[in-house]
N, C-alpha and C positions, 0 to 999 in steps of 0.2 A: 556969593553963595557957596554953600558947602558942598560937597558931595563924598559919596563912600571913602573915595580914593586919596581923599585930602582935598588942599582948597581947590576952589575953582579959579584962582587968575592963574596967569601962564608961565609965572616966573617957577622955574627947579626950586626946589627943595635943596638946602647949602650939602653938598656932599661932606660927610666928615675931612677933615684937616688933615692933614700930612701928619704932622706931629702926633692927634689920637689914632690910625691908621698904623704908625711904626709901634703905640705903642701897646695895641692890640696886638699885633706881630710879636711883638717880646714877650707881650703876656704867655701868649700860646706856645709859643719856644720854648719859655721858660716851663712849662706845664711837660710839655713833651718831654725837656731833659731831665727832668725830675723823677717820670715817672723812666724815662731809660734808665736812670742810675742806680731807681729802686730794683726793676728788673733783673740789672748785671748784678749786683749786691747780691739778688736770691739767688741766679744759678749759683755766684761764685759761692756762696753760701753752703748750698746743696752740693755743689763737686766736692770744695773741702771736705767739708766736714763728714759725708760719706764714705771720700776713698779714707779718712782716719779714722770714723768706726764703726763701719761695717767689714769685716776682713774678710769673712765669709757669708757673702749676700744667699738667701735661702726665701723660703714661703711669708717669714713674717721676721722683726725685729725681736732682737733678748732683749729683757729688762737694763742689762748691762749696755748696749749698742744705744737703744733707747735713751737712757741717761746722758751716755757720751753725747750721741746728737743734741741734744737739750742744752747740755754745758757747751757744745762746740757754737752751738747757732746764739747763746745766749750771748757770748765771746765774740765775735762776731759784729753784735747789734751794739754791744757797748764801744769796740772800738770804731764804729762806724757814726756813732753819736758823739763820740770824744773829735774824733776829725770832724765832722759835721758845726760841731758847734766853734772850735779852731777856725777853719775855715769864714764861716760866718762871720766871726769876731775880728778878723783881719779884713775881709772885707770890707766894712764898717769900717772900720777907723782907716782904710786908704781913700776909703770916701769921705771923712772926715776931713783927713788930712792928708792929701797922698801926699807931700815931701817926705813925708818923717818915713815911710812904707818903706 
């Protein structure tokens, strides 16, 4: 017989395995360092590119300061997707083949 809680004999329920358990763990790991990297990425983002162009911080940004951020943060994202995807690509292939790495 059934009831709310699951079935009714007295055997447990199989706890998840060791193996899916580690690999829920790296999932979430992985989640967490991803979004740390994303984090240090913006401040380092925002120190840069502010102490080079904002020289004289005031009430509101110029057009000019504006721009610069724009170009500084855009600069920024691309070399950050340039290593990102380097990264990535050697990863893979040491998994592929780590001798050759």
């Amino acid at each position: 017989m059934s009831s709310f809680f699951g079935s009714s004999s007295s055997t447990p329920s199989p706890a998840p395995d060791m193996a899916s358990r580690r690999q829920a763990f790296m999932d979430t790991y992985r989640q967490e360092m991803a979004l740390t990297n994303a984090q240090e990425l913006m401040n380092k983002c925002n120190e840069k590119c502010f102490a080079k162009c904002v020289t004289k911080p005031g009430g509101s940004l110029s057009g000019s300061e504006q721009s610069c951020l724009s170009n500084c943060l855009q600069r920024y994202m691309e070399a950050f997707n340039i290593v990102s995807k380097t990264y990535i690509a050697r990863v893979q292939k040491e998994r592929i083949s780590p001798e050759l790495a």
